[in-house]
C-alpha positions as CSV (number, residue, x, y, z in Angstrom):
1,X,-51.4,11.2,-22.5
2,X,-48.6,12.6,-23.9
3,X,-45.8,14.1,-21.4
4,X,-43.7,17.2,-21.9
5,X,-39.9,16.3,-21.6
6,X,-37.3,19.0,-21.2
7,X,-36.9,20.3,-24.5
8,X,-40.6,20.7,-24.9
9,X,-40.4,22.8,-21.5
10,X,-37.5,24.6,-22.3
11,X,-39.4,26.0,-25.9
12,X,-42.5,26.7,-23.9
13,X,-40.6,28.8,-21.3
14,X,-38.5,30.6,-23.6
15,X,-41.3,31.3,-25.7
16,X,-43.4,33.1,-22.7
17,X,-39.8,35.0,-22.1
18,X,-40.0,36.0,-25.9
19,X,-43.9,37.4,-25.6
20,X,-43.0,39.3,-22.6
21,X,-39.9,41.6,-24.3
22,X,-42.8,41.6,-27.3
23,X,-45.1,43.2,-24.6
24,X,-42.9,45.0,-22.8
25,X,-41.6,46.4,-26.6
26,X,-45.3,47.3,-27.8
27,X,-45.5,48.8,-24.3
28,X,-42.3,51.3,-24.8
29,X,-43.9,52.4,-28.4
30,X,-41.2,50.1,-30.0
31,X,-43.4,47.8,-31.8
32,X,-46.2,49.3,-33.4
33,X,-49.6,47.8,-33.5
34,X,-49.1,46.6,-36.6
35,X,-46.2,44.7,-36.1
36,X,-46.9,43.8,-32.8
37,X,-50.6,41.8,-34.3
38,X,-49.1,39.0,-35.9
39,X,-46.9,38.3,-32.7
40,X,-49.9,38.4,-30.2
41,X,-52.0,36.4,-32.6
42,X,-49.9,33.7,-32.7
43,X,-50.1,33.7,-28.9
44,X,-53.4,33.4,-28.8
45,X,-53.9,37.0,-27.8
46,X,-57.0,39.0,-29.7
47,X,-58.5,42.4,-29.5
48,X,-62.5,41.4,-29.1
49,X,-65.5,44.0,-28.3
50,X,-64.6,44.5,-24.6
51,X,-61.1,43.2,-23.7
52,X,-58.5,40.9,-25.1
53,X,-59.6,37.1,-25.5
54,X,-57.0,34.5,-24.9
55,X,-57.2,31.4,-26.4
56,X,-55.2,28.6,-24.4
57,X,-54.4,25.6,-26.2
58,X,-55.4,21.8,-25.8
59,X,-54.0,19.5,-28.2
60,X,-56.4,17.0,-29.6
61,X,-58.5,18.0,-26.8
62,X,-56.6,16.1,-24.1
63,X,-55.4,17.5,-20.4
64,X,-55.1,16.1,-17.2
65,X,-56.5,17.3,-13.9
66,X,-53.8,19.5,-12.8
67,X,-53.8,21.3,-16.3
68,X,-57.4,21.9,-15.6
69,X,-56.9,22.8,-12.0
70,X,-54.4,25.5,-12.9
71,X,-57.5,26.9,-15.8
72,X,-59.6,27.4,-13.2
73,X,-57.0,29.1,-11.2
74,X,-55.9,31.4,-14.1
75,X,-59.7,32.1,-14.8
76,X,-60.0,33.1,-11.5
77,X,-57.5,34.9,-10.6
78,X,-56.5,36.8,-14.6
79,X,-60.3,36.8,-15.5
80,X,-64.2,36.7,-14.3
81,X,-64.2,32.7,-12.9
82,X,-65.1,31.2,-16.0
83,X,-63.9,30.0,-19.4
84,X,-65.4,28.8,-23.0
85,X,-64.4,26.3,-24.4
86,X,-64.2,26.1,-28.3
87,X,-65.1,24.0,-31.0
88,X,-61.5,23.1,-31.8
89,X,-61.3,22.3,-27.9
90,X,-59.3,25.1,-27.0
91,X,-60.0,26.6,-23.9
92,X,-60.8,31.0,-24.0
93,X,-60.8,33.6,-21.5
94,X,-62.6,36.7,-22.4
95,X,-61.9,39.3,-20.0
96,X,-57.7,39.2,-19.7
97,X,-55.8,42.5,-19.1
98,X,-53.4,42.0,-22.4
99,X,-50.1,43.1,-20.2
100,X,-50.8,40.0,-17.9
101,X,-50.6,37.6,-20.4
102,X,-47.0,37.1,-20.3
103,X,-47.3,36.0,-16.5
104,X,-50.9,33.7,-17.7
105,X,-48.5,32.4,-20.1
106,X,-45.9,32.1,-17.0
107,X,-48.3,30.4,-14.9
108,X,-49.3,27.9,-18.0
109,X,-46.1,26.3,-18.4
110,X,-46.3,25.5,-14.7
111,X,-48.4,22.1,-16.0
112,X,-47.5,22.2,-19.8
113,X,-50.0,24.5,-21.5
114,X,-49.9,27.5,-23.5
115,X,-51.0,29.5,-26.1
116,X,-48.8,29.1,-29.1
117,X,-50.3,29.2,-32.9
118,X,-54.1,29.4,-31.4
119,X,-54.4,31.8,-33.6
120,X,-52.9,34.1,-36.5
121,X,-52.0,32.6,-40.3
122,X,-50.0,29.6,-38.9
123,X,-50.7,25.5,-38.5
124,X,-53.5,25.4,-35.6
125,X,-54.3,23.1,-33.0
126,X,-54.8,19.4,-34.3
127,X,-58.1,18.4,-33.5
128,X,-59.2,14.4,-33.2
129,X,-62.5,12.4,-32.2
130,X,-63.2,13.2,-28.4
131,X,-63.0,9.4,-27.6
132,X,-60.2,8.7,-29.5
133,X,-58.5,5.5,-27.5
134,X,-61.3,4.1,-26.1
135,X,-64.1,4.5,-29.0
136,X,-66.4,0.6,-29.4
137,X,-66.3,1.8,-33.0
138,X,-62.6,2.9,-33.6
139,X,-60.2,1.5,-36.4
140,X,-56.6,2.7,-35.1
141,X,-56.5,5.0,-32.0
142,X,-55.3,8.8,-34.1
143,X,-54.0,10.3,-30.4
144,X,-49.8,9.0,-31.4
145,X,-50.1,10.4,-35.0
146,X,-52.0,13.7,-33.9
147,X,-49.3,14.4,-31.6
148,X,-46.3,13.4,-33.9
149,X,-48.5,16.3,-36.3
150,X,-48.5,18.4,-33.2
151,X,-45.5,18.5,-32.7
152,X,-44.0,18.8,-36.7
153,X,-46.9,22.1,-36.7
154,X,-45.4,23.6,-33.6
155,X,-42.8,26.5,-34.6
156,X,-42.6,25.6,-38.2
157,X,-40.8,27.8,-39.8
158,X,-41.6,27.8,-43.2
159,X,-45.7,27.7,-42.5
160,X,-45.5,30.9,-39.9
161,X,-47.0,33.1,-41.8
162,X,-49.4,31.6,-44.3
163,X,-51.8,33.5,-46.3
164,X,-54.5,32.2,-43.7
165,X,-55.0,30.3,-40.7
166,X,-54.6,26.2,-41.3
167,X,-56.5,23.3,-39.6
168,X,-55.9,19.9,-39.8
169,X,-58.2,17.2,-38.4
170,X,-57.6,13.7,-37.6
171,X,-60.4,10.5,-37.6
172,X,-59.4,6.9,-36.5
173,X,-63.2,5.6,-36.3
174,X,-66.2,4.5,-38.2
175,X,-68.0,7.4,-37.3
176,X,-66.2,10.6,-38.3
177,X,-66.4,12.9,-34.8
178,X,-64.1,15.5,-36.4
179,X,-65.5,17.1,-39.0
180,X,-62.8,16.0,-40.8
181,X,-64.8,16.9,-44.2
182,X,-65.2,20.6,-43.2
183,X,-61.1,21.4,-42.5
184,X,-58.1,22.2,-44.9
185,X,-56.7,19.0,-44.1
186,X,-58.8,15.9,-43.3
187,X,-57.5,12.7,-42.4
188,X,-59.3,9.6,-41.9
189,X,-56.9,6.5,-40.7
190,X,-57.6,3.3,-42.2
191,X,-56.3,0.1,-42.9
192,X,-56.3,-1.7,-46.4
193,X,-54.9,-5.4,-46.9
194,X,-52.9,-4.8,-43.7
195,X,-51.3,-1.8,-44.1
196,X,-52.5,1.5,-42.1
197,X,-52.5,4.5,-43.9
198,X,-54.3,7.7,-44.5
199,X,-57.3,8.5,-46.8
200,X,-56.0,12.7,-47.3
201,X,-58.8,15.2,-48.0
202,X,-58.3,18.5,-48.5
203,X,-59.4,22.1,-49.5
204,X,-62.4,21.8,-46.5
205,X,-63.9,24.7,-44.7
206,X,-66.9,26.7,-43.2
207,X,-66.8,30.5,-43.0
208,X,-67.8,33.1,-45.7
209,X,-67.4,29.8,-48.6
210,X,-68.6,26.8,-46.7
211,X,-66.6,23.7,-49.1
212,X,-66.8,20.0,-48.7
213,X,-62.8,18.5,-48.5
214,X,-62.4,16.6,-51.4
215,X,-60.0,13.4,-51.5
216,X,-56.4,14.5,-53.0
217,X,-55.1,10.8,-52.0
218,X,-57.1,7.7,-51.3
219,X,-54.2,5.8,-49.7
220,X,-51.1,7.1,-48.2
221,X,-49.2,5.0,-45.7
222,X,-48.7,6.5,-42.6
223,X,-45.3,7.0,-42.7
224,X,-45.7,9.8,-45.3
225,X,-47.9,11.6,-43.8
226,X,-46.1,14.6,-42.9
227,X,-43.9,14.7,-45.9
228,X,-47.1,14.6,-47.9
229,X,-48.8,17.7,-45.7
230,X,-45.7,19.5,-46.2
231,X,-46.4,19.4,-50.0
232,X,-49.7,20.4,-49.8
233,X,-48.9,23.1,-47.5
234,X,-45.9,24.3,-49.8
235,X,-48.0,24.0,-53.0
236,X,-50.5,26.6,-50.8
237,X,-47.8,29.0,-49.5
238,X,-47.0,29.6,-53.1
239,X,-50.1,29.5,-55.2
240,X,-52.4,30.2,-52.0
241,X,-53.8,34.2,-52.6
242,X,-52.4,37.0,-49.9
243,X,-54.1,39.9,-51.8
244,X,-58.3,39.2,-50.6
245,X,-58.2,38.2,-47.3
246,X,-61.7,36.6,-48.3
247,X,-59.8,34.2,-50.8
248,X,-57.0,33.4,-49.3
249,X,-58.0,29.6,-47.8
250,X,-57.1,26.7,-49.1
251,X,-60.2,25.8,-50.0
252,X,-60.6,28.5,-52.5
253,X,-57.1,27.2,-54.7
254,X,-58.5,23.9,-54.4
255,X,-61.2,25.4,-56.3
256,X,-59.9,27.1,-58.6
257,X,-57.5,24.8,-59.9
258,X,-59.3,22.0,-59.4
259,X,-58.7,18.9,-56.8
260,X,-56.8,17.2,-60.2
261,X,-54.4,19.3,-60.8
262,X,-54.2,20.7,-57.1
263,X,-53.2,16.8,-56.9
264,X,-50.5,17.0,-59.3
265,X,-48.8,20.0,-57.6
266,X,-48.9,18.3,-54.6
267,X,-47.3,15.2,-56.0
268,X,-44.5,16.9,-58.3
269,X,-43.7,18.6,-54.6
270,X,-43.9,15.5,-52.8
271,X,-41.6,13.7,-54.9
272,X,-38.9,16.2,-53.5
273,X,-39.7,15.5,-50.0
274,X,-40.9,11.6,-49.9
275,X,-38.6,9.5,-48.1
276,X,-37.1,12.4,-46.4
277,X,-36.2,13.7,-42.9
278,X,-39.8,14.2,-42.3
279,X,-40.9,10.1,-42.9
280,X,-41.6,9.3,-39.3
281,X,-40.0,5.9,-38.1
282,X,-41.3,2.7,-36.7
283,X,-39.2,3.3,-33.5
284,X,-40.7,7.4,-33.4
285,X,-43.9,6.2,-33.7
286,X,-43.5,3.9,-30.8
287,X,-41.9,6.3,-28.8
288,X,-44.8,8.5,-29.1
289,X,-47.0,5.4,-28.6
290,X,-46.3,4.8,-25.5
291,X,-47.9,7.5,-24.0
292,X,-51.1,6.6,-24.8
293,X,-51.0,2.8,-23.4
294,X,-53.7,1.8,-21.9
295,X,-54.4,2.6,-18.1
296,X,-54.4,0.3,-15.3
297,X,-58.7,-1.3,-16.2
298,X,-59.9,-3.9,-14.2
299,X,-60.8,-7.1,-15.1
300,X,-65.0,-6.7,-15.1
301,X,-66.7,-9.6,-16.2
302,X,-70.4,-8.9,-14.6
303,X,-72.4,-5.5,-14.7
304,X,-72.7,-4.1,-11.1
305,X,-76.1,-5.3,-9.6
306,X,-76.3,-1.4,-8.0
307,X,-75.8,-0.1,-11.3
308,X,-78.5,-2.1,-12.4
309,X,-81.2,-1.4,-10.0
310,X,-80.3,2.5,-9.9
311,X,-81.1,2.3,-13.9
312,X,-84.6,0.4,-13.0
313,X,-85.0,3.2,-10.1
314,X,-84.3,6.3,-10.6
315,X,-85.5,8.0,-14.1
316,X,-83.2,10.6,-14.2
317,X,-80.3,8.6,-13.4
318,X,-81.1,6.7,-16.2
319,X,-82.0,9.3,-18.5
320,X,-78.6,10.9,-17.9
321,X,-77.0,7.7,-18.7
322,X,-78.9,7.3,-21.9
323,X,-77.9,10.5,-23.4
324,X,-74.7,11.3,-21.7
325,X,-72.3,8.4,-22.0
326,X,-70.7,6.2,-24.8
327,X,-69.7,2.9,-25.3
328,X,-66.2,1.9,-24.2
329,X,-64.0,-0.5,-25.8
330,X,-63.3,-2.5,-22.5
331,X,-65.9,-4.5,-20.4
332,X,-67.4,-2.7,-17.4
333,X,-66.8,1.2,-18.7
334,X,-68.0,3.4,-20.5
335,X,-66.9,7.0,-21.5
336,X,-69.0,10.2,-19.7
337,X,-69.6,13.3,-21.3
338,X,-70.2,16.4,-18.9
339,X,-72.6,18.7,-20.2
340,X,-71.9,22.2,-20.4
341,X,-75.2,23.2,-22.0
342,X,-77.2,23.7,-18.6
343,X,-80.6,25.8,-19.6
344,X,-79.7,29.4,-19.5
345,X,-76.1,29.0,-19.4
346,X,-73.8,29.9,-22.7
347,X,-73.1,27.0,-24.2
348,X,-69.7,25.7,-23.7
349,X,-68.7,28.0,-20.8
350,X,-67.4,27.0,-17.5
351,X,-67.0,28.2,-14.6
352,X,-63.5,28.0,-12.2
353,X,-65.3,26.1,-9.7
354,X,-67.1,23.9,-12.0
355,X,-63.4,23.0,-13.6
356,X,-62.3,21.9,-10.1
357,X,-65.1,19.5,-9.9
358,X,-64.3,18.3,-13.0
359,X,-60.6,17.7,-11.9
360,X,-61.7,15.9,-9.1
361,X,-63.7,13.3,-10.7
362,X,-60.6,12.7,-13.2
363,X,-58.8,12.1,-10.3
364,X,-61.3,10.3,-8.6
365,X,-63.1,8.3,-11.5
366,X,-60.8,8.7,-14.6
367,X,-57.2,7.7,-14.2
368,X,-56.8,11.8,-13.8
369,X,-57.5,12.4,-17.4
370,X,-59.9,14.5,-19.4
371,X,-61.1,15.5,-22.8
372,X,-62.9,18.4,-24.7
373,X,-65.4,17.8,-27.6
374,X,-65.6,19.6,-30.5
375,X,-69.3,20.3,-29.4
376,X,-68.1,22.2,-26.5
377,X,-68.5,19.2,-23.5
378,X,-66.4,17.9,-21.1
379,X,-65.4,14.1,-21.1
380,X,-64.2,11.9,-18.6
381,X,-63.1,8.6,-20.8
382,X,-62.4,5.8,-18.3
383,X,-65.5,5.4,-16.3
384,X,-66.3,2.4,-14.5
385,X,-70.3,1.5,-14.8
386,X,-70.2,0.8,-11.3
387,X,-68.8,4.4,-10.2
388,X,-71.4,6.4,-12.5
389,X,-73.9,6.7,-10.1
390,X,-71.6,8.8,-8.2
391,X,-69.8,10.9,-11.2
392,X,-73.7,11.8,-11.7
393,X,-74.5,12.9,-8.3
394,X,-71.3,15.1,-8.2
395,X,-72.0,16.3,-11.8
396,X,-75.8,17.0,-10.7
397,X,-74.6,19.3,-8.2
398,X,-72.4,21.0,-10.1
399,X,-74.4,21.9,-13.0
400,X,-73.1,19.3,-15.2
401,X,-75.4,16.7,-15.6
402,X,-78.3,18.1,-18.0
403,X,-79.2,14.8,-19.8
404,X,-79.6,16.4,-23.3
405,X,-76.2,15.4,-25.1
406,X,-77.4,14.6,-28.6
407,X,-81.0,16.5,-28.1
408,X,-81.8,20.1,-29.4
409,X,-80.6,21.8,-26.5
410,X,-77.0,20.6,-26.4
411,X,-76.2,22.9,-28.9
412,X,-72.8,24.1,-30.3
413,X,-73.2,28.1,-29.7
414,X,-70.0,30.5,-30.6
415,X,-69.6,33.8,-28.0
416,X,-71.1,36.2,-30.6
417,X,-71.7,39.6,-30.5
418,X,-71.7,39.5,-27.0
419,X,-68.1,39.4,-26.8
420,X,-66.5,39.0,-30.8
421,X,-65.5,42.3,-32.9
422,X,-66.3,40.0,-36.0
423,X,-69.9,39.2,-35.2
424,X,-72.8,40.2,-36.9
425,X,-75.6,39.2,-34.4
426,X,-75.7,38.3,-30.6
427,X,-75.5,34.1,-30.2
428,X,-76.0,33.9,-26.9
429,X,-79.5,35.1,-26.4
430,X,-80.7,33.5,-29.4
431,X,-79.4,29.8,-27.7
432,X,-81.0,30.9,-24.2
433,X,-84.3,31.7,-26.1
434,X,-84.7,28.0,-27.8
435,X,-83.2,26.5,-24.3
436,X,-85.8,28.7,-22.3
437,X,-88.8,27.3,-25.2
438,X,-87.4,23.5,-25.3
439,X,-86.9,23.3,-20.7
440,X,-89.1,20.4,-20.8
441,X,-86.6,16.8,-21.2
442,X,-90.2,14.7,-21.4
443,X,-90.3,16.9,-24.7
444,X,-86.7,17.0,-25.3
445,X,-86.6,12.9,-25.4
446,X,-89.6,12.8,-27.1
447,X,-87.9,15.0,-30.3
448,X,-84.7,12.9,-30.4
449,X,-81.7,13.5,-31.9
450,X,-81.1,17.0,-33.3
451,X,-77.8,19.0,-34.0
452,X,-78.7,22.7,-33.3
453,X,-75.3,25.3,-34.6
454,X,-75.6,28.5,-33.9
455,X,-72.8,31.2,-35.2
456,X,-73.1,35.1,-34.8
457,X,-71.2,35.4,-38.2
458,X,-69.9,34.3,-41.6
459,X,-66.9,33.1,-40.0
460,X,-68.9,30.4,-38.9
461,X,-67.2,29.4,-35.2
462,X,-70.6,28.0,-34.4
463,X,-70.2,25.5,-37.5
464,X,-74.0,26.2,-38.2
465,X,-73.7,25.0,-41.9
466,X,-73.3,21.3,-40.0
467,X,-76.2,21.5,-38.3
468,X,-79.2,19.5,-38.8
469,X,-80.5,23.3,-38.3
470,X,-77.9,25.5,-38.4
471,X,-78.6,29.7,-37.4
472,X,-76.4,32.3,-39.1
473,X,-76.9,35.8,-37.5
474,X,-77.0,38.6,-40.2
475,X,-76.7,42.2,-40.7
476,X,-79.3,44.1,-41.7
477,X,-79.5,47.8,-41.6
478,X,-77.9,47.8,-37.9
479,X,-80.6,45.2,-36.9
480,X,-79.6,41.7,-35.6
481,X,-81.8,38.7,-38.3
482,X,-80.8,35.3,-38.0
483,X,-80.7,32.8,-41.7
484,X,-81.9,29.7,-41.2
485,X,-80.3,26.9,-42.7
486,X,-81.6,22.9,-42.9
487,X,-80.0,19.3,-43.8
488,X,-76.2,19.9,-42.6
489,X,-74.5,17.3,-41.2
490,X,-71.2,16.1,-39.9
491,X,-69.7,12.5,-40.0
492,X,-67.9,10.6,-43.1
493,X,-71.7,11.5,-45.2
494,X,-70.9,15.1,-44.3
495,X,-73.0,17.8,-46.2
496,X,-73.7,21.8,-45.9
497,X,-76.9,22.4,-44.8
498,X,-79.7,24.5,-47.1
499,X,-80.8,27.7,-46.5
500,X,-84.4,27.9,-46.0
501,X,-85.4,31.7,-46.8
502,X,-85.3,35.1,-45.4
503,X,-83.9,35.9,-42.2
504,X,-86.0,36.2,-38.5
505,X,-86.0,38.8,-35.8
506,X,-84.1,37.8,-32.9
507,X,-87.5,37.4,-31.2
508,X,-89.2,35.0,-34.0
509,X,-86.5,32.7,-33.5
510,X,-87.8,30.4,-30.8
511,X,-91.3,30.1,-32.9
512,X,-89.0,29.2,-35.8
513,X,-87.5,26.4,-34.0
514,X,-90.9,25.2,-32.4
515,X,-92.1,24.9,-36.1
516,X,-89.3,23.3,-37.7
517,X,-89.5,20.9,-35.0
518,X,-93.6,20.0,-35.1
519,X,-93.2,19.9,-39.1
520,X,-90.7,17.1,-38.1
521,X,-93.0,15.0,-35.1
522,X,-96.1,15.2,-37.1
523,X,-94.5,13.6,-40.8
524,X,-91.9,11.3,-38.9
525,X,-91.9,7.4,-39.4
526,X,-91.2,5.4,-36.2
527,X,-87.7,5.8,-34.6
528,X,-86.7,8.0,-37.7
529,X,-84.4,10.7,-36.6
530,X,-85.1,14.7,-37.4
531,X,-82.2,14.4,-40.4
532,X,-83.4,10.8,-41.8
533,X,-87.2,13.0,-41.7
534,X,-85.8,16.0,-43.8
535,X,-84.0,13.5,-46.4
536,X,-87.3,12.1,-46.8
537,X,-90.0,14.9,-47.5
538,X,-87.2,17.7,-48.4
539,X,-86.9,21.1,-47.2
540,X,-90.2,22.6,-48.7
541,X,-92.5,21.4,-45.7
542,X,-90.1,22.9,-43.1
543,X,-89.9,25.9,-45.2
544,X,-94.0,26.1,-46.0
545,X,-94.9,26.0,-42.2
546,X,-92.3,28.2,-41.0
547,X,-93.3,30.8,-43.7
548,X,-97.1,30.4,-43.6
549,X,-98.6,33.9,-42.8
550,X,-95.8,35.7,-43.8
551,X,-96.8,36.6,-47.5
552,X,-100.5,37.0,-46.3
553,X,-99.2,39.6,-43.6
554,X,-97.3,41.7,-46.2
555,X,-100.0,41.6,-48.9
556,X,-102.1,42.9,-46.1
557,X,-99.4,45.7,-45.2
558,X,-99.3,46.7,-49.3
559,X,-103.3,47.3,-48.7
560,X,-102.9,49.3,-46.2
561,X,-100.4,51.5,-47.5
């Protein structure tokens, strides 16, 4: 992975001297809160329900063992022994005291992490497919590029303050693991007679306005690329609207002008800027490149034979395999993901001991390197099949080896109302309520495949419009409902998911799911997946059973009355 050299260090430690006169400023009434937001923001510092959350970066969701060694340690001595990590791999904290963030910040650069533009109306973190580098299915390995983007995004000054926050995703594989669709900037890397280059989609998005990215460029080599984001970026820092905070994305100009003439902004601005500065090199790219060599595999020409008869003995074992590991470009491994969606745990957390078993088996198993998915797991990419027997018996014991990574209860949960100023409804419960209903893996395994998103508001940090069922909690009249939505999917067919009808209880939600998923076993064709079934018969089936009774129950109320 990439390695900090002394000019990264040096802007990371200045930067945690800057925050601390901010602090220290705000502290002595010299800043007020106003002014003092847009600084904090942009150092990953929020005001949330019950303390300050801290969002601590991780590039294209790669860090080595002693970066997560020193979370754990921050989390355990700045906060409650746990994290969360995001859907943009980031890692948060949610119980920080906000004046010792300049010494978390302190203790961050220690192993190269930190906090900058994790939040506020700036370029965010680049995010990239979780087995990026070692993917059977992957075209060009995105890890160089995303970091040559990384660091062109870092301390930009003309994109500082944008009229709202900016993400950019990067794809290098057949199957898009990025949601690439569903950002302001999508890129999927591909290579057309001979030359790589970028297909560039833009004006993507969730939230309030959920907006498939539409293609602004078919083809762009990969030289261009960040002379070419630069125009798209300047053409939305001028037309982009600051006065509705509501319509201020991207997405929304793309809209309203129209991805044709949007493109033709973005090209007249291009033409200023193509060729420029900005056009990354052969030798740059190389320079970058090397970081991300391959690490020291072994030659394996046979599968272990106690590897072999572990899978034939043990069910659980090979259950665990099934679900929680990935194909691997190189003979005799295969890439682990370590789930963090234990029943009756929030999805996505961690706890400081738990990271310190996961450094271990980096260390151990991994060449000392890890990754975080944009569903909220923990992946060790360099596994040897012969070695997984033990990662599994370490992960069992740790609470990180629930064998449901694909299935309905691996599900991608935001914090919610639990913790989030923003939220209109509790997540939390509403995922321990379906995992509590769904504890059976004979049952689990028997439903297959489903993507389950759950967000506590419009702002959509749960990506529920993605999911094959997506949950949206709602307001109503001070009461916490939950919308219901059906068909969403990530990947290069991306689409938004339907809503099906009125809103549930809190409490009606596990019977929701139950039905959704019976309409779905009793109508399925063999080995058809839950989102193949829904194409097929169409929403009015799920929507019929999970309604049935309803009507009758109100007519019957009307009577009454």
């Amino acid at each position: 992975m990439y390695k900090y050299d002394a000019i990264d260090r040096q802007l990371i430690l200045d930067r945690v001297e800057q925050f601390r006169d901010q602090v220290r400023r705000w502290q002595a009434g010299e800043l007020t809160d106003d002014e003092f937001r847009p600084l904090r923001l942009q150092n990953g510092l929020y005001i949330q329900r019950h303390a300050p959350m801290f969002r601590i970066a991780v590039p294209y969701g790669m860090m080595n063992s002693a970066q997560l060694r020193k979370l754990a340690h921050v989390a355990r001595k700045y906060d409650r022994g746990y994290g969360h990590f995001t859907t943009r791999h980031n890692l948060q904290l949610n119980w920080p005291q906000l004046t010792d963030v300049p010494d978390i910040l302190a203790e961050l650069a220690e192993v190269d992490l930190h906090a900058i533009q994790t939040s506020g109306n700036c370029l965010r973190n680049i995010t990239t497919d979780q087995f990026a580098g070692v993917a059977a299915d992957e075209i060009i390995d995105p890890r160089p590029l995303a970091e040559i983007l990384r660091q062109w995004t870092t301390f930009h000054p003309e994109f500082a303050f944008l009229p709202r926050k900016f993400k950019i995703a990067i794809s290098g594989t057949k199957e898009d693991r990025a949601v690439t669709w569903f950002h302001d900037i999508g890129l999927h890397l591909k290579v057309v007679d001979g030359v790589t280059g970028f297909t560039v989609i833009v004006g993507g998005g969730l939230g309030r306005t959920p907006i498939r990215g539409q293609v602004v460029r078919d083809f762009l080599p990969w030289q261009h690329i960040l002379t070419y984001c630069e125009a798209i970026l300047r053409v939305y820092n001028r037309f982009g609207r600051r006065d509705n905070a509501y319509k201020a994305r991207i997405k929304i100009l793309v809209q309203a002008l129209g991805v044709e003439e949007f493109g033709k902004l973005v090209e007249a601005e291009w033409a200023h800027g193509k060729d420029g500065p900005a056009t990354i090199t052969q030798a740059e790219y190389d320079r970058v490149a090397a970081h991300f060599g391959a690490p020291a595999y072994e030659t394996i020409t046979t599968v272990d034979a106690a590897y072999q008869a572990k899978i034939i003995a043990d069910k659980a074992f090979a259950r665990w395999v099934e679900r929680n590991t990935q194909p691997h470009k190189v003979a005799g491994y295969t890439a682990v993901t370590l789930s963090l969606k234990k029943h009756g745990v929030a999805p996505g957390d961690i706890t400081s001991d738990q990271m310190e078993v996961v450094a271990d088996l980096a260390d151990r198993y991994s060449f000392g390197e890890l990754r975080i998915s944009h569903e909220q797991n923990v992946i060790l990419a360099d596994v040897k099949l012969a070695d997984l027997a033990d990662v599994w018996r370490v992960a069992k014991a740790a609470g990180l080896a629930t064998p449901n990574i694909g299935l309905l209860t691996s599900m991608i949960c935001c914090p919610g109302g639990d913790f989030c100023d923003l939220a209109n409804a509790k997540s939390i419960p509403i995922a321990t309520a379906i995992q509590q209903r769904f504890d059976d893996l004979d049952y689990l395994f028997e439903i297959g495949e489903i993507d389950l998103n759950i967000s506590g508001c419009m702002n959509a940090c749960g990506h529920h419009h993605v999911g094959h069922i997506g949950v949206l909690g709602v307001d109503k009249n001070n009461d916490e409902f939950y919308q219901v939505t059906l068909g969403g999917r990530q990947g290069y067919d991306a689409r938004l998911g339907k809503v099906i009808g009125p809103s549930f209880s809190a409490g009606e939600m596990p019977d929701v799911i139950e039905k959704i998923v019976k309409v779905y076993l009793e109508n399925r064709h063999p080995d058809e997946r839950f989102i193949d079934t829904f194409d097929r018969i169409g929403i009015d089936p799920f929507k019929n059973r999970v309604y049935e009774g309803r009507a009758h129950g109100k007519a019957k109320q009307k009577e009454a009355a």
